[in-house]
N, C-alpha and C positions, 0 to 999 in steps of 0.2 A: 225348768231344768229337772232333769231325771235322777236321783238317786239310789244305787240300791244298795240294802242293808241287811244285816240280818235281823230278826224280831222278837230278838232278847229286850225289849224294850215296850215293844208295843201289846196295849190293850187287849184282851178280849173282846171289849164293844165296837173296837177301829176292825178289828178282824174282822166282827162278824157282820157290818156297817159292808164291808169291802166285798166278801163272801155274798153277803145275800145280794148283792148287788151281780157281781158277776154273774151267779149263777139263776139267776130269775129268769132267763127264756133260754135255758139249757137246753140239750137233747132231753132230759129229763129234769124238770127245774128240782134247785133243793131248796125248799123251804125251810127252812131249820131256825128255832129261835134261837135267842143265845143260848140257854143251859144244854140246849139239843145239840149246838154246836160243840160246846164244851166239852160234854160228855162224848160223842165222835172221835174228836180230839185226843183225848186223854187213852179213851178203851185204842186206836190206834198207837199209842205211841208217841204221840207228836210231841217234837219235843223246838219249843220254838229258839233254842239257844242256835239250831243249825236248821231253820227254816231263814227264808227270805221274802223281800218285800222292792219292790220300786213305790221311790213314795215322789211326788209331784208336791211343793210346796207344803212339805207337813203334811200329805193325805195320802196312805195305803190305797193306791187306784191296780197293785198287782201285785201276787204271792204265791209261793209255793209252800203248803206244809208239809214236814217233814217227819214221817217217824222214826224211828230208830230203835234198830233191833238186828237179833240173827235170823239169818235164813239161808236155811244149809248148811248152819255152821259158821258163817262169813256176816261179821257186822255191815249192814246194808242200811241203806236208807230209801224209806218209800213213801210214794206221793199220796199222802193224805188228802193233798188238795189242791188245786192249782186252778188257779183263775183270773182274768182280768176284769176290770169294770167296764161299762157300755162304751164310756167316751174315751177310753183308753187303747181300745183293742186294733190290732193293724197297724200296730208299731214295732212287732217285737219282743216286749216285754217280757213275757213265755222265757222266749229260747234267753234273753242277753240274763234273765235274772239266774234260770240254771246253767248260762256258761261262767256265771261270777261265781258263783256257789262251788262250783267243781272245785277249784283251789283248797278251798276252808273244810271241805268234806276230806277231800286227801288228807288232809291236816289230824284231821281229828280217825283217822287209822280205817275210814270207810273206803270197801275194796267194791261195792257195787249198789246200783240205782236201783231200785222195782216199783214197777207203777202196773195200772189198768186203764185201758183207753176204751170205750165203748167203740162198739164196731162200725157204726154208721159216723165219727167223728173223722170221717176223716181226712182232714183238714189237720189236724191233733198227731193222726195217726202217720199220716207221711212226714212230717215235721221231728217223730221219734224215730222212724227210721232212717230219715236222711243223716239224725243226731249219732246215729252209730247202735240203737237198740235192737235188738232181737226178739222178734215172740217165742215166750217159751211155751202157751198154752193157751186156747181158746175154754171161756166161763160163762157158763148157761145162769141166767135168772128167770125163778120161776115165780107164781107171787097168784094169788087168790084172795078171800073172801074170807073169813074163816066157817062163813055157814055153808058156804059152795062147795067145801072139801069132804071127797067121800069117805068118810073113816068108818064104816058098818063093818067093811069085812074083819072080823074080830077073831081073832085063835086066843080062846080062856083057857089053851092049855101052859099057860106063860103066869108067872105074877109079874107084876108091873108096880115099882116103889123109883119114889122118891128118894134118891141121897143127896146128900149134905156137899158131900166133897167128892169131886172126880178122880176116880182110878184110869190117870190117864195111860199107867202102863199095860192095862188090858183094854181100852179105849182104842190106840193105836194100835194094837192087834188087827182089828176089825179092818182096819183101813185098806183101800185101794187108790187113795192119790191123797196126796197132802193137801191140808187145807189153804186157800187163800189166807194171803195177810191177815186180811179182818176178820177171820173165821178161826184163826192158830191158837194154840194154845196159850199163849201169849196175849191175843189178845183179851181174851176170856179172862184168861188170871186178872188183868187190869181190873175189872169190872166185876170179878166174880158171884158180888151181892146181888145181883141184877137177873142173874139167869137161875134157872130152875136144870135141876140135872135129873133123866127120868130115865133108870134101866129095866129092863125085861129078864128076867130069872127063868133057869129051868135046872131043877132040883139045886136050886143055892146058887148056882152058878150065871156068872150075867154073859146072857148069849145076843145081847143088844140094847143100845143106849140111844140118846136122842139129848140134844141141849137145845134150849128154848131164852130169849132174849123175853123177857113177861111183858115188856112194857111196847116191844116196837112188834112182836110177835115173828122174829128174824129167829129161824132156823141153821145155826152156825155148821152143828155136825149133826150127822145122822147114819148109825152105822150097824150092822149085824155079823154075830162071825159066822165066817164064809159057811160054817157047817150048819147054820139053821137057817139059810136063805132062802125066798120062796116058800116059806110055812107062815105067814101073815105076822111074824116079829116085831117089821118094822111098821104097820099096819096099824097095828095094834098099839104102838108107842107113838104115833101119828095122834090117834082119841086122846092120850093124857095129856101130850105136848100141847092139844088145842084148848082143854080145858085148861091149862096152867098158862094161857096167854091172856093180857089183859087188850088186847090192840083185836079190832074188828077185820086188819088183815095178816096175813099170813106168810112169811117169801122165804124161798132159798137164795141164797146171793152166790154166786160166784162158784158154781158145782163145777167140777170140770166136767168138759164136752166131749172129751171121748172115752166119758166111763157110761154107756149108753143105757146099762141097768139102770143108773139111778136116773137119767132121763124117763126112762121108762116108767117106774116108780112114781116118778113126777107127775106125770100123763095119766096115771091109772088112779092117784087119791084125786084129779082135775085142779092138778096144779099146772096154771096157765106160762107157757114160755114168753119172758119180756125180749128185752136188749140187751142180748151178749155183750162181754168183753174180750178184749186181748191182754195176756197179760203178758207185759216186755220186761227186758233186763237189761243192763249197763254194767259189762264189767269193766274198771278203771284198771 
């Protein structure tokens, strides 16, 4: 018999016992050990009082993790992580554990769902749109080597420092499309010990930034303002971000796809495009 629950209750080790199971011949399997997962986790949001689980005689065999947070201004809830295990799967469990969950979120004043589905899922993917979801935006991943990435082209006419704490009200200046979830400012703050923040100066002024994940070598933001575009900025801020990584690879996660410069960008240090995603909404 089928049970589902929420996972105010359950382990770390049942979780990630459950997790590496599911997700081991994924379109992209995750390896993740437990503190890997934890840490995921956590810089997400996840917050397991309004995650959920089908559990089979006492065993986590299916789950949704959930984070929570705003976006847009609208407390939302988004999939961390959602998975079945091998012998489980072709039942349902997916959809019946987020039709139970629907109730308990209303409850708790969430006015909408956000996830990402890899573009080749899809199996995944007609399953959220038949559920009522909407794509709001296709997300490019790009992902390299760190010795394969061209960072020579250099403009010394820039100083390039290290700070402590992000000036995120001139950070989002720069901007041209909001970050994904896991990229938000939000979720950085989670974690903030973790990342290196490196901006670009001309006469005092920071005319471009770049944030660095040291340990997984994950490129969250990368930005220049618009008036020193095209003068090697962000180039340049590319060199320190790779020397400030501890990880042999390199990636950008979740760029949006129709801001074609920073594809460009992409292309031009031979940062290599993976497997897109879709990212969908659910408004309740």
């Amino acid at each position: 018999m089928i049970e589902i629950r929420q996972l105010t209750n359950a382990s770390i080790e049942e979780i990630h016992e459950a997790f590496t199971n599911a997700f081991s011949d994924y379109v992209e399997p995750l390896n993740l050990s437990l503190d890997q997962l934890k840490y995921m986790m956590e810089r997400r949001g996840c917050d397991l009082n309004l995650s959920f689980g089908a559990f089979s005689d006492g065993h986590l065999v299916s789950f949704t993790l959930n984070g929570i947070g705003e976006w847009d201004g609208i407390l939302t809830a988004y999939d961390t992580g959602t998975g079945t295990v091998k012998e489980f799967r072709k039942q349902g469990l997916a959809k019946r554990i987020f039709v139970e969950s629907l109730p308990v979120l209303k409850e708790h004043k969430i006015k909408q769902y956000l996830l990402e589905v890899i573009k080749s899922n899809t199996r995944a993917f007609e399953l959220y749109k038949k559920t009522g979801f909407q794509i709001t935006r296709e997300l490019d991943y790009f992902i390299n080597t760190k010795d394969e990435i061209d960072d020579k082209e250099l403009n010394h006419n820039y100083e390039i420092r290290e700070i402590e704490k992000p000036n995120w009200g001139i950070f989002t200046s720069f901007w041209d499309f909001e970050p994904a979830w896991q990229n938000s400012i939000a979720s950085i703050e989670r974690k903030i010990s973790y990342f290196n923040f490196i901006a670009a100066f001309k006469n005092d002024k920071i005319v471009g930034y770049g944030i660095i994940e040291k340990h997984t070598g994950d490129i969250p933001q990368i930005a220049v303002d618009k008036n020193y575009r095209k003068k090697g900025v962000a180039t340049t801020l590319m060199k320190t971000l790779l020397e400030n990584s501890n990880s042999k690879k390199v990636k950008f996660v979740n760029s949006e796809s129709a801001y074609k410069d920073f594809r460009k960008f992409a292309e031009k240090i031979n940062m290599h495009l993976g497997e897109g995603q879709f990212e969908m909404i659910l408004k309740f």
